[in-house]
C-alpha positions in Angstrom: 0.0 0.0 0.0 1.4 3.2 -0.9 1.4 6.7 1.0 -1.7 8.0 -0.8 -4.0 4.7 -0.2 -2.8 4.8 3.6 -4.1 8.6 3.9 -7.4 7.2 1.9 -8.4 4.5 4.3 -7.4 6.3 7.1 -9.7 9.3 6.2 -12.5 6.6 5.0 -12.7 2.9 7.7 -9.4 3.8 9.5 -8.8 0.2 8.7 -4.6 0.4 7.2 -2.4 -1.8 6.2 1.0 -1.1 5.8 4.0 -2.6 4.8 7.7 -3.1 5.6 9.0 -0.2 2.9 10.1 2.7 4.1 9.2 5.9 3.4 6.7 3.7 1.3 5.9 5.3 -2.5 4.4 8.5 -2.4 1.3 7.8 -4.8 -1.1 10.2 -4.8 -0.7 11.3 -1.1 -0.4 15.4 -1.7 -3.5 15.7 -3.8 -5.1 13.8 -0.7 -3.6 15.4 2.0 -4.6 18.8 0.2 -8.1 17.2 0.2 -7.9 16.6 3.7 -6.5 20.0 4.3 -9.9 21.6 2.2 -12.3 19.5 4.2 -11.0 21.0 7.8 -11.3 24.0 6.2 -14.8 24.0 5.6 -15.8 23.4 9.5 -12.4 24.7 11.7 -12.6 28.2 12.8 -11.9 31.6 10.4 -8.0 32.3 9.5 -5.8 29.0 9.5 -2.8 29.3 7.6 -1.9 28.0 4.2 -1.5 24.7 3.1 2.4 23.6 3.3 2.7 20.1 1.2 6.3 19.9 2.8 5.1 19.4 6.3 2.2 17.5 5.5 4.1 14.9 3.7 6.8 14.5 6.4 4.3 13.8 9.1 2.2 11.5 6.6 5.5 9.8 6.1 6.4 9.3 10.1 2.4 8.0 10.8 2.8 5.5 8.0 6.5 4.2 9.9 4.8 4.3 13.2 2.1 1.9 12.0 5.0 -0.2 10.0 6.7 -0.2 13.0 3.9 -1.2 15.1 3.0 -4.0 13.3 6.1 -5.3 12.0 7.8 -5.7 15.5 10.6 -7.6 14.5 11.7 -4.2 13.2 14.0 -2.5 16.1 15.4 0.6 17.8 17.5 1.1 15.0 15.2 1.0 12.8 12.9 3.3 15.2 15.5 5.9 15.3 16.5 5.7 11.5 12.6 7.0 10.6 12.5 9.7 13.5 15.7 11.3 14.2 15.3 14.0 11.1 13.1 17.1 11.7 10.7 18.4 10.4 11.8 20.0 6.5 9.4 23.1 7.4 9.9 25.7 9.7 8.4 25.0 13.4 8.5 28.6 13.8 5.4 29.1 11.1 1.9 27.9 12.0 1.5 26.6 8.5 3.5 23.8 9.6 2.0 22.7 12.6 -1.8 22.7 10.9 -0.4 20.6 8.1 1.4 18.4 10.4 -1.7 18.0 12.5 -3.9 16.6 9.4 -1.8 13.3 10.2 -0.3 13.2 13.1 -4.0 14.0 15.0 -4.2 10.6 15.1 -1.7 9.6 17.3 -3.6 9.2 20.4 -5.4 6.4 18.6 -1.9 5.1 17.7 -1.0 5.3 21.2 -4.4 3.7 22.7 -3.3 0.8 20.7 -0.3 0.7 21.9 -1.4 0.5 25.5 -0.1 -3.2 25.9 3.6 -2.2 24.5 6.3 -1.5 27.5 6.3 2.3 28.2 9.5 2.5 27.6 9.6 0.6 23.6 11.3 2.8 21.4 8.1 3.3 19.1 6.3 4.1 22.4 9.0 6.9 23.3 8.9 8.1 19.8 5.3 8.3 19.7 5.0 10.9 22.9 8.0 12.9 22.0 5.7 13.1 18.7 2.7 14.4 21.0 4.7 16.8 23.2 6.4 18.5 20.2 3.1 18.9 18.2 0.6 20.0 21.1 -2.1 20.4 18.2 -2.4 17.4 17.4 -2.1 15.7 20.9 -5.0 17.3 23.1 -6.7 14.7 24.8 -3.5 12.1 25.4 -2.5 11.9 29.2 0.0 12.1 30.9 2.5 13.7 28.3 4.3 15.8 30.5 5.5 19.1 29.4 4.9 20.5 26.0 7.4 21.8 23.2 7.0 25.6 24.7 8.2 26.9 21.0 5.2 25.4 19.7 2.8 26.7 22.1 4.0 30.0 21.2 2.8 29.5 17.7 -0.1 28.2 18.6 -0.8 30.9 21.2 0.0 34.0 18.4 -2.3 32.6 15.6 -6.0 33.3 16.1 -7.4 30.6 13.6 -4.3 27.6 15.5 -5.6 28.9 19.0 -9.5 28.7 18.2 -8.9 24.9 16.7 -6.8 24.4 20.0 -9.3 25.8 22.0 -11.9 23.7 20.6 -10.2 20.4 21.0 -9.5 21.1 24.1 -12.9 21.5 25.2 -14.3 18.6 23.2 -11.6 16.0 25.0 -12.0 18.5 28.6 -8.2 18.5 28.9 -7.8 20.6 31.4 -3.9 20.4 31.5 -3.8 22.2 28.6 -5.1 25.1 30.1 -2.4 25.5 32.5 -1.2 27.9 29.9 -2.2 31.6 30.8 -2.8 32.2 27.1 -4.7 29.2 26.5 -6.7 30.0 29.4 -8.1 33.7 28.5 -8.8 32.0 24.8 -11.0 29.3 26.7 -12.7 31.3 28.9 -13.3 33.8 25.9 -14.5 30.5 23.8 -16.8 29.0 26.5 -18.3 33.2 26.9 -19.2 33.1 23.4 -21.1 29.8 23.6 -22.8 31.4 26.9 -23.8 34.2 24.6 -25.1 32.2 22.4 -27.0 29.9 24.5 -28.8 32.8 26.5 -29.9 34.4 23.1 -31.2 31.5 22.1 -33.4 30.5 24.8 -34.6 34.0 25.0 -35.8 33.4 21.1 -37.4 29.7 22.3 -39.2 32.0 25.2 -40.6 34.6 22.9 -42.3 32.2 20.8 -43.8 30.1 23.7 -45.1 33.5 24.7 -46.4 34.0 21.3 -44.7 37.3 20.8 -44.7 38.3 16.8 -41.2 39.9 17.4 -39.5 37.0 18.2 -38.1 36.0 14.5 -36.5 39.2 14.7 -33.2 39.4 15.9 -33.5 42.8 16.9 -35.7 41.7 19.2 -33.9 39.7 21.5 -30.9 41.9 23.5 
């Protein structure tokens, strides 16, 4: 199976198969992953950066080794090492990079969940979290990471449309160590204000038209 199928099945069943090749051939995995990148568009929050095919291929590549290496565990530490040691191609400093790394790597808490009955300390398993704790977008909801790449969370923290995806996630999976950060904190409690907002003008619209008050489809009406 090449790079483009993997990204396929894992957007479709989430039922991969992988094999011992690696990086395994490309296919036609950057006209997916810019699929990919399009469909978050159309439901994640106002103003996420730009596509970057560069970072979103190096993180397809490394998910693709992690499940290789997860299946295949005759393959080593060595071997571990040889797929993770290089960086990232794009700049970490950009938060282009971190939302195309995230349309991969946010699956690696369901890597990790499967991996619950491998020794902490495996290789793949250490690989795996210093994975999470460099790219805190795409890790919200795995415990027990310990502390996060702080460079990243600066990024993350400067960029409205990376902080309101962060925000969100956060308050899907209620991971409340993530708010620990001062500037992830204001951004929830603005988040959570908004949905207050919302909430109480709605109701007041539900009330108006239990009361059978002609003004209530106008939103004028409701302060």
């Amino acid at each position: 199976m090449d790079l483009g199928q993997f990204l396929l099945r894992l957007q479709g069943s989430g039922d991969v198969a992988v094999g011992r090749e690696l990086p395994p051939p490309p296919g036609d995995a950057l006209r997916v992953l810019a699929d990919v990148d399009e469909v978050i568009r159309i439901d994640g929050p106002a103003g996420l950066p730009p596509f970057d095919a560069v970072a979103a291929r190096w993180a397809a590549e490394r998910l693709y080794a992690a499940c290789s290496l997860f299946v295949h565990r005759d393959l080593g530490a060595a071997d571990v090492e040889a797929q993770f040691q290089a960086p990232c191609p794009s700049d970490r400093g950009i938060a282009a990079t971190h939302l195309a790394v995230d349309l991969t790597f946010r699956h690696l808490g369901e890597l990790l969940a499967q991996a619950r009955g491998v020794a902490t300390g495996d290789p793949l398993v250490v690989a795996l979290r210093q994975l999470a704790q460099q790219w805190p977008l795409s890790s919200v909801g795995i415990a027990g990471l310990g502390p996060l790449a702080a460079d990243a969370l600066d990024v993350i923290a400067a960029d409205a449309g990376l902080r309101r995806l962060y925000v969100d996630r956060i308050l899907r999976h209620d991971d409340a160590v993530r708010v620990q950060d001062p500037r992830i904190a204001r951004a929830v409690a603005a988040a959570v204000g908004e949905h207050r907002e919302f909430a109480r003008s709605v109701l007041a619209v539900h009330e108006a038209l239990l009361r059978g008050d002609p003004r209530a489809g106008d939103p004028r009406a409701v302060r």
